[in-house]
C-alpha positions as CSV (number, residue, x, y, z in Angstrom):
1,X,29.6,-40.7,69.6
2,X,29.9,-36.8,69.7
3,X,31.5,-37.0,65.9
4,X,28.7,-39.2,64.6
5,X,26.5,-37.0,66.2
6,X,27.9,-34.1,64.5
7,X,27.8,-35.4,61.2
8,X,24.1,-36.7,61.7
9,X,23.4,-33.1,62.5
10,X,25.3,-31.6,59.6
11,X,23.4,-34.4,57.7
12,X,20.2,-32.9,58.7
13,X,20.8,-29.4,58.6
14,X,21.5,-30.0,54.9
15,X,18.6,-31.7,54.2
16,X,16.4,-29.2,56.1
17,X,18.3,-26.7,53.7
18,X,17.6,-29.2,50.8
19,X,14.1,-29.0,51.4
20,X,14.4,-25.0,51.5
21,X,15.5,-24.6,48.6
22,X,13.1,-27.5,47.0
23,X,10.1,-25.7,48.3
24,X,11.3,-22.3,46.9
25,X,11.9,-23.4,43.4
26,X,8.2,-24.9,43.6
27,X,6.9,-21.7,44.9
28,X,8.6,-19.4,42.5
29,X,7.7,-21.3,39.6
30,X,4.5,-21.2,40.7
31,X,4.5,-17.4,41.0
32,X,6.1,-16.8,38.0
33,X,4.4,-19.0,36.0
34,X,1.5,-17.7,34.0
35,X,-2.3,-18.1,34.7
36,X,-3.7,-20.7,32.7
37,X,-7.7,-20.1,32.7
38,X,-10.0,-22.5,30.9
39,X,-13.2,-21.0,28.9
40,X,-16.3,-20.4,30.4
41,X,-19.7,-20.8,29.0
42,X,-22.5,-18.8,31.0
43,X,-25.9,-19.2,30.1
44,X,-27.8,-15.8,30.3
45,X,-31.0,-15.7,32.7
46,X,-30.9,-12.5,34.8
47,X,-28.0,-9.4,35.4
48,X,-26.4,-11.4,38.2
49,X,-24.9,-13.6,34.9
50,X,-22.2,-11.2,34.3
51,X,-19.3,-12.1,35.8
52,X,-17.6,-9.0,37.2
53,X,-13.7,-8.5,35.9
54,X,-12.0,-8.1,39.2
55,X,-8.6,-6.8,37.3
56,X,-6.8,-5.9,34.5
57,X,-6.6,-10.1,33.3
58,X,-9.9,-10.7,31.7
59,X,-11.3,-13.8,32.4
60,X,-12.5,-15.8,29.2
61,X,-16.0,-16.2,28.8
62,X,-18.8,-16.7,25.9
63,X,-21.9,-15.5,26.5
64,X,-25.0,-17.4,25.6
65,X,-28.2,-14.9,25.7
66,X,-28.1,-11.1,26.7
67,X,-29.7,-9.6,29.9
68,X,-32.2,-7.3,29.6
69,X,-30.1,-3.9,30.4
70,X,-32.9,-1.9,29.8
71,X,-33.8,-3.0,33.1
72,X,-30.9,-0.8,34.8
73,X,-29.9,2.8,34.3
74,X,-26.9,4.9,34.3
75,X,-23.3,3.9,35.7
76,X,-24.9,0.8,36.7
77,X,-25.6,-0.4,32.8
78,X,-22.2,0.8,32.3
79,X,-20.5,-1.1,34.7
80,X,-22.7,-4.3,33.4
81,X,-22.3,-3.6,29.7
82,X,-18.5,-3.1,29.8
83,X,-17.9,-6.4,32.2
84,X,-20.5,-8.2,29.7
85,X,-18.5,-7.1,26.5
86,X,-14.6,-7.3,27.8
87,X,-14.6,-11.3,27.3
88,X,-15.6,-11.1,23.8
89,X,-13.7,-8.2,22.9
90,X,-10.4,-10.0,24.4
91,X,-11.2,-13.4,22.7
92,X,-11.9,-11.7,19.3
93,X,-8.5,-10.0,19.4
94,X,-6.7,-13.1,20.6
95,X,-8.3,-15.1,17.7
96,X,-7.5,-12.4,15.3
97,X,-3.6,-12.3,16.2
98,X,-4.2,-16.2,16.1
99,X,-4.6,-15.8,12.7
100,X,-2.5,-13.4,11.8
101,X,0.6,-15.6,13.0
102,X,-1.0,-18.5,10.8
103,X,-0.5,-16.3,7.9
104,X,3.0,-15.2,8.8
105,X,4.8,-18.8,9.0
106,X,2.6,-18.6,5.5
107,X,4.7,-15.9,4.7
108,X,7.6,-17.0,5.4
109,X,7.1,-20.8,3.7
110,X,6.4,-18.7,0.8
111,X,10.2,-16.7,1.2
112,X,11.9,-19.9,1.5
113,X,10.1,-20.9,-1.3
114,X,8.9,-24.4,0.7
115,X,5.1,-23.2,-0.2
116,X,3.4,-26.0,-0.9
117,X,0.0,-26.3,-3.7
118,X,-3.0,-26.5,-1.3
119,X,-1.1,-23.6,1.1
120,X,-0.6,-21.3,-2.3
121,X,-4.5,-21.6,-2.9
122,X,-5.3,-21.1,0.4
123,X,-3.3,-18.0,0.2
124,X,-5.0,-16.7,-2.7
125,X,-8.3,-16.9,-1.4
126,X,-7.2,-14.9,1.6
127,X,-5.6,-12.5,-0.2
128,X,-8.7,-11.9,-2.5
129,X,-11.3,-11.6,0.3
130,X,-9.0,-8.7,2.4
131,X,-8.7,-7.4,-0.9
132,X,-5.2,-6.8,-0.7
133,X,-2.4,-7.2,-3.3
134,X,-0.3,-10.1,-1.3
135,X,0.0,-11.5,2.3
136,X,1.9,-9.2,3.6
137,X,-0.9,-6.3,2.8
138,X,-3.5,-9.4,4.6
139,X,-1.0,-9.2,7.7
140,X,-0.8,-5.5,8.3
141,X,-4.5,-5.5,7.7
142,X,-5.2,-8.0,10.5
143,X,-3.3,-5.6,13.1
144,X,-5.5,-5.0,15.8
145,X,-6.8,-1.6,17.6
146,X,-7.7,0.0,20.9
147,X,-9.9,-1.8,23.0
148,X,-11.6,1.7,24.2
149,X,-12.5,2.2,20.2
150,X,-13.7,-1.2,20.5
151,X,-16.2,-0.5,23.7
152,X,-17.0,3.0,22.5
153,X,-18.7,2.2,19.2
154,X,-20.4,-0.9,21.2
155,X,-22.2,1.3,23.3
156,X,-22.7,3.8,20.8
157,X,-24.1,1.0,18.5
158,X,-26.3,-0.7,20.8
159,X,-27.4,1.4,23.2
160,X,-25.1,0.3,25.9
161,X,-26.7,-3.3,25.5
162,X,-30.3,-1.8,25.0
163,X,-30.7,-2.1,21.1
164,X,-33.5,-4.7,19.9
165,X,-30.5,-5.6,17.6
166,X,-28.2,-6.3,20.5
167,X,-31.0,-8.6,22.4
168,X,-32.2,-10.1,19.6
169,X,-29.5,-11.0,17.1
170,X,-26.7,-10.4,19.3
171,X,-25.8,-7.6,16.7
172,X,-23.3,-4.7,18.8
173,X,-22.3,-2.8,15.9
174,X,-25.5,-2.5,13.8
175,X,-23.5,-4.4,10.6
176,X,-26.0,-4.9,7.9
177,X,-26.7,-8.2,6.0
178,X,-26.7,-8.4,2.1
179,X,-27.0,-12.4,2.3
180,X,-30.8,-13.4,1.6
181,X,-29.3,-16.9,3.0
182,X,-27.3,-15.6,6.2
183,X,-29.1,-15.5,9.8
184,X,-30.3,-11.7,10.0
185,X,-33.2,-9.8,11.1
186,X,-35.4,-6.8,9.5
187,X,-35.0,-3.7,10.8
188,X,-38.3,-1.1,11.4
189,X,-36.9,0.9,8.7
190,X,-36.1,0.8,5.0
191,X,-34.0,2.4,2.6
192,X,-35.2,3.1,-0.7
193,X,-38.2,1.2,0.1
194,X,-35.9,-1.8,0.5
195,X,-36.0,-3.9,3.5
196,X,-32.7,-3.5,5.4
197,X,-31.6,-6.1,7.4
198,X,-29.1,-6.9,10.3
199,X,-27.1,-9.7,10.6
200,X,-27.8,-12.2,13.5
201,X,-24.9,-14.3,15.6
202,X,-24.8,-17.0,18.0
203,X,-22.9,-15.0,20.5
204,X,-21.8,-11.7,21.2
205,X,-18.0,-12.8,20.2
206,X,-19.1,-13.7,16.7
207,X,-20.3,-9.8,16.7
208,X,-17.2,-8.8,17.4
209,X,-14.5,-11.1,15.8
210,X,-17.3,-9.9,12.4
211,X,-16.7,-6.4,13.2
212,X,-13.1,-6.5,13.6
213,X,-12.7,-8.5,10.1
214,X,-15.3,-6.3,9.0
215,X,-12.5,-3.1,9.5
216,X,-9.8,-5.1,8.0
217,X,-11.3,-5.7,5.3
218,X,-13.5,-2.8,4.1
219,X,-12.0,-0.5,1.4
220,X,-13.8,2.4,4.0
221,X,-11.1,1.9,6.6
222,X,-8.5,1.4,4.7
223,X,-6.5,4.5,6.0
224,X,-7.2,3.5,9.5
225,X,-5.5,0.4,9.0
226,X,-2.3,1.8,7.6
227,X,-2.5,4.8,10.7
228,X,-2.6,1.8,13.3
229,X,0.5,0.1,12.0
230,X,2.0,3.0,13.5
231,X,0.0,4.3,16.5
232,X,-2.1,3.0,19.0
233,X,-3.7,6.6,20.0
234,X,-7.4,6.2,19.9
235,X,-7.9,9.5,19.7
236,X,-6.0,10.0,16.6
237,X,-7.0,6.2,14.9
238,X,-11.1,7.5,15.3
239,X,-11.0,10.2,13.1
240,X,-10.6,7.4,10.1
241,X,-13.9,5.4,11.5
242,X,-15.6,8.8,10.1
243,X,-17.2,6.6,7.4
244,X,-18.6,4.1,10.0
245,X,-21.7,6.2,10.0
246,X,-23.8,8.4,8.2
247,X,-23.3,11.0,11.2
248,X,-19.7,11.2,9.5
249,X,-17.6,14.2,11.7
250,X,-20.2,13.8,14.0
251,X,-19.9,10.8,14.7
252,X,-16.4,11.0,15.5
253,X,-16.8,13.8,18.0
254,X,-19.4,10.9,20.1
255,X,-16.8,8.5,19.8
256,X,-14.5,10.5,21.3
257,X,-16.6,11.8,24.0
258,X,-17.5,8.6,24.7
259,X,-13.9,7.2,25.6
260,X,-12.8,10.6,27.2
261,X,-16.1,10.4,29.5
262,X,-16.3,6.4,30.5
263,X,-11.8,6.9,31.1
264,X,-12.3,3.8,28.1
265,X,-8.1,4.3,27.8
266,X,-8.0,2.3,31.3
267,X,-8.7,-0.9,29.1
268,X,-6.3,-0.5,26.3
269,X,-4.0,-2.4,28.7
270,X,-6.3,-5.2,29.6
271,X,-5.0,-8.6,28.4
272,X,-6.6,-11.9,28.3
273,X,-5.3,-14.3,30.5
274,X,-2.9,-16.9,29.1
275,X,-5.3,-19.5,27.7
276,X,-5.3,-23.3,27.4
277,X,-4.4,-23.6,23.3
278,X,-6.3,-26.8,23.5
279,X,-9.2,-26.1,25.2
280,X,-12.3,-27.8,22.9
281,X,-13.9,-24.2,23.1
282,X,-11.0,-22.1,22.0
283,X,-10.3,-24.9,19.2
284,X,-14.3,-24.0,17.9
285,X,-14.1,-20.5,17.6
């Protein structure tokens, strides 16, 4: 009896160990394994609809409607405006690399020569609306910058979230419309005695993924993109936005300010959280 008890102990011992070590795999595969956060739609109706950031992973989010920030003041409308803008700035950069890859397994069809008809068109047109010479100029042009750039000319160009454009067309950097048959409001003032007008979006991601494709594609930043390829220093990659606006030097002296003042560098290492490729609302944008 004593030797069949000792092997039924042994027997459980092992087990219990069995069990151990079962439970630790779970855990640190759990641990280790990345967050997976599904997209959020918020619907707008007062300041307590910005969802705070709580750390350095940004929480996916699209915005429908802005809140009236006019109605706050100070580090307050910071705090909201930077929180409000984060999501969108994240998801614009993440769709931006998205396509960026697209075009490199282009690129490299096109080495192996396995190209195919409708991909060889479709390369084309790319290629002629980043007005570059080839896809590999498109690629380099699609290379995204600091998020503190990013945040500074958004508050810059809308006020910190106060701008009629900004609550009314969703507009962050003031980009102008030259399409009679695009959404777009009339600004108060003209130019020549020409109606200038601002393009309008559905959310404040479409702002930003338009200003982002906006810099890699204008001949005006051309010099900035070829910079970033080879520094991320937004201190350095600013004094190339100088033709961004008519305030020229000046305006690169506010931009800077502005990033040095808000500590705007803190967010250059702010990632999105892993995302669900499938999700129906990531597959839209």
């Amino acid at each position: 009896m004593s030797k069949i008890s000792r092997k039924n102990g042994v027997v459980l011992v092992l087990g219990i160990l069995l069990i151990l070590i079962a439970g630790l795999f779970i855990w640190l595969r759990v641990e280790t394994s990345p967050v997976i956060s599904p997209f959020k739609e918020v619907y707008v109706d007062s300041l307590d609809s910005i969802v705070i950031q709580s750390d350095s992973l940004v929480v996916p989010i699209i915005y429908h409607g802005n809140p009236d920030l006019r109605k706050v003041r100070g580090e307050e409308r910071k705090d909201l405006f930077v929180n409000l803008m984060l999501p969108s700035i994240m998801i614009a950069q993440k769709k931006v690399e998205r396509e960026r890859k697209k075009l490199e397994r282009l690129a490299q069809k096109i080495e192996k020569g396995r190209i195919k008809a409708h991909d060889s068109l479709l390369v084309d047109s790319i290629v002629t609306y980043f007005k570059c010479k080839d896809i590999h100029q498109v690629i380099n042009s699609l290379e995204n910058h600091p998020v503190s750039i990013i945040l500074a000319q958004a508050a810059i160009e809308s006020g910190w979230g106060t701008s009629r454009f900004f609550l009314e067309a969703n507009n962050v950097f003031g980009i102008w419309s030259y399409n009679e048959f695009e959404e777009r409001i009339a600004a108060s003032e003209t130019r020549d005695d020409n109606t200038i007008y601002l393009r309008k979006y559905n959310n404040l991601y479409g702002s930003v993924y338009d200003y982002l494709i906006t810099v890699a594609r204008a001949p005006a930043y051309k010099k900035l993109r070829e910079v970033r390829l080879e520094s991320d220093d937004p201190y350095e990659l600013i004094q190339y936005l100088v033709n961004y606006s008519e305030l020229r030097d000046e305006y690169v002296k506010i931009l800077g300010a502005v990033i040095r003042q808000n500590d705007f560098t803190q967010y250059d290492h702010y990632k999105l959280v892993d995302i669900d490729e499938d999700d129906p609302l990531w597959q839209s944008l």
